[in-house]
GUVOVEX-927575 format. One record per residue (C-alpha): residue in three letters; x, y negated, z. Coordinates in Angstrom, 3 decimals. Layout:
N
 residuo        x        y        z
     Ala        X        Y        Z
...
END
This chain:
106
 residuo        x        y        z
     Unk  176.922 -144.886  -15.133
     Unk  180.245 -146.051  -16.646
     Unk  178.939 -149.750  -16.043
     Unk  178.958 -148.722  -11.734
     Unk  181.832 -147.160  -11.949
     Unk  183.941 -149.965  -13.437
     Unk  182.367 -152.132  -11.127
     Unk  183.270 -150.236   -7.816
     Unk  187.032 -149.667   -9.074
     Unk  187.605 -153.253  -10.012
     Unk  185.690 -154.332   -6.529
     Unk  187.853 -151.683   -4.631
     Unk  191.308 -152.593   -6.490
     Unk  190.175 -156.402   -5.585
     Unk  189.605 -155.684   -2.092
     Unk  192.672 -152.991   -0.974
     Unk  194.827 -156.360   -2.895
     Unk  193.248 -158.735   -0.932
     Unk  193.673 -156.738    1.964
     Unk  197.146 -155.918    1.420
     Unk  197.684 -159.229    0.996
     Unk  196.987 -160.256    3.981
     Unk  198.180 -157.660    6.418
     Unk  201.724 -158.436    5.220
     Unk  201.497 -162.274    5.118
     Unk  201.496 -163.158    8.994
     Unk  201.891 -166.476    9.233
     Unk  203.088 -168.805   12.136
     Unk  200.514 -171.768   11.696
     Unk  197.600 -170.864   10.059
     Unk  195.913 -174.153    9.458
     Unk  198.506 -175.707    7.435
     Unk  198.144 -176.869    3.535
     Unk  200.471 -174.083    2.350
     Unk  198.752 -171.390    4.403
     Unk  195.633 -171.836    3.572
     Unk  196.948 -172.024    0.107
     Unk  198.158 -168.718    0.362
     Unk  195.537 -166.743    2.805
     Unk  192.479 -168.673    2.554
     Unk  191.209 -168.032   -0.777
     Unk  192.692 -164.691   -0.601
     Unk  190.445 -164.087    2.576
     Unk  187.349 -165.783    0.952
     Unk  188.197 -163.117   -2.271
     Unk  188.152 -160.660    0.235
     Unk  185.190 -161.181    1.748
     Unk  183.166 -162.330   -1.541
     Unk  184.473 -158.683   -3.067
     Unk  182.940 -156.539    0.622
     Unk  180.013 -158.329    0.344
     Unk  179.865 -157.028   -3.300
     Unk  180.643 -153.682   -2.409
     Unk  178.180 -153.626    0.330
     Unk  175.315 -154.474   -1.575
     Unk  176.254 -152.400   -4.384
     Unk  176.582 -149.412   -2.315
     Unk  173.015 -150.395   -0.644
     Unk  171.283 -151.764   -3.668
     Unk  173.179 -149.996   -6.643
     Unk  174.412 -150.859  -10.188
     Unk  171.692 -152.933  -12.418
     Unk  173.299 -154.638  -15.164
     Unk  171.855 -156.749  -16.898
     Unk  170.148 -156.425  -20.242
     Unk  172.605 -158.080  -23.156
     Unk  175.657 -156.557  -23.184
     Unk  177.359 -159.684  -23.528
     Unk  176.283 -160.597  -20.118
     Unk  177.581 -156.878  -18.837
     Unk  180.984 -157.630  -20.400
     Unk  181.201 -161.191  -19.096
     Unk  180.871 -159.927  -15.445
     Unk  183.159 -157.282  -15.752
     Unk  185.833 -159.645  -17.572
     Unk  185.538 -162.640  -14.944
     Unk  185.705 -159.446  -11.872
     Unk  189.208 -158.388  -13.563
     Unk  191.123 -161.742  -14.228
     Unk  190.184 -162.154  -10.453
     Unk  191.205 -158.841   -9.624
     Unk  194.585 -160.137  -11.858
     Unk  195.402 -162.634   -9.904
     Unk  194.822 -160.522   -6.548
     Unk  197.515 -158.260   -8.295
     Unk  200.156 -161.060   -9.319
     Unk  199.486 -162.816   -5.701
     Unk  199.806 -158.881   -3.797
     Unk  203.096 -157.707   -5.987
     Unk  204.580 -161.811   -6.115
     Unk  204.498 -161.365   -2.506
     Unk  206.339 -157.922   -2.485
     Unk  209.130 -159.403   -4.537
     Unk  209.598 -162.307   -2.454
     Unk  209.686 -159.950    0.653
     Unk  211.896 -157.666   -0.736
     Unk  214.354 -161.038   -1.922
     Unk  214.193 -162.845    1.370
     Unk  213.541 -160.147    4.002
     Unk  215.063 -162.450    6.798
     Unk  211.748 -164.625    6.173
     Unk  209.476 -161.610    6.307
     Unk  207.037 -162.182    8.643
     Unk  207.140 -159.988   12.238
     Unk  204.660 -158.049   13.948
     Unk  203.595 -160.176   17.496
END
């Protein structure tokens, strides 16, 4: 039980970070180095973490046997969720220090 729920709030916090992410970074040409830089892998996070989510709600929680394996996977799905954070509240600070390059609505 407290091995599913761990795993749906670090999959949720992943996701709404991605997410967030993303629907504040707008940016003008999509296809360059720095953008997909910045969005792509977030997007690819994104969608790797609903994926996750979608199966888990379909197929449920089975962790593994060792516990070492258990704690591995949870570990590896936080430092990503970490850098989600850093990449989600780096961009807040940078939008709140240059808000004449903040990206506008179309």
């Amino acid at each position: 039980m407290l091995y599913t729920v761990t795993l749906y709030a670090l999959l949720v916090t992943g996701l709404a970070a991605s997410i967030g992410f993303l629907a504040m970074h707008r940016p003008r040409r999509f296809f360059r180095k720095v953008e997909i830089n910045a969005s792509w892998r977030v997007i690819i996070v994104g969608l790797w973490y609903a994926r996750s989510l979608v199966l888990l709600g379909i197929r449920g929680a089975r962790p593994e046997h060792a516990w070492w394996d258990i704690l591995l996977s949870l570990g590896l799905l936080a430092a990503i969720d970490a850098l989600l954070l850093v990449r989600f509240f780096s961009y807040l600070r940078y939008l709140r220090e240059h808000p004449r390059d903040a990206p506008t609505a179309v």
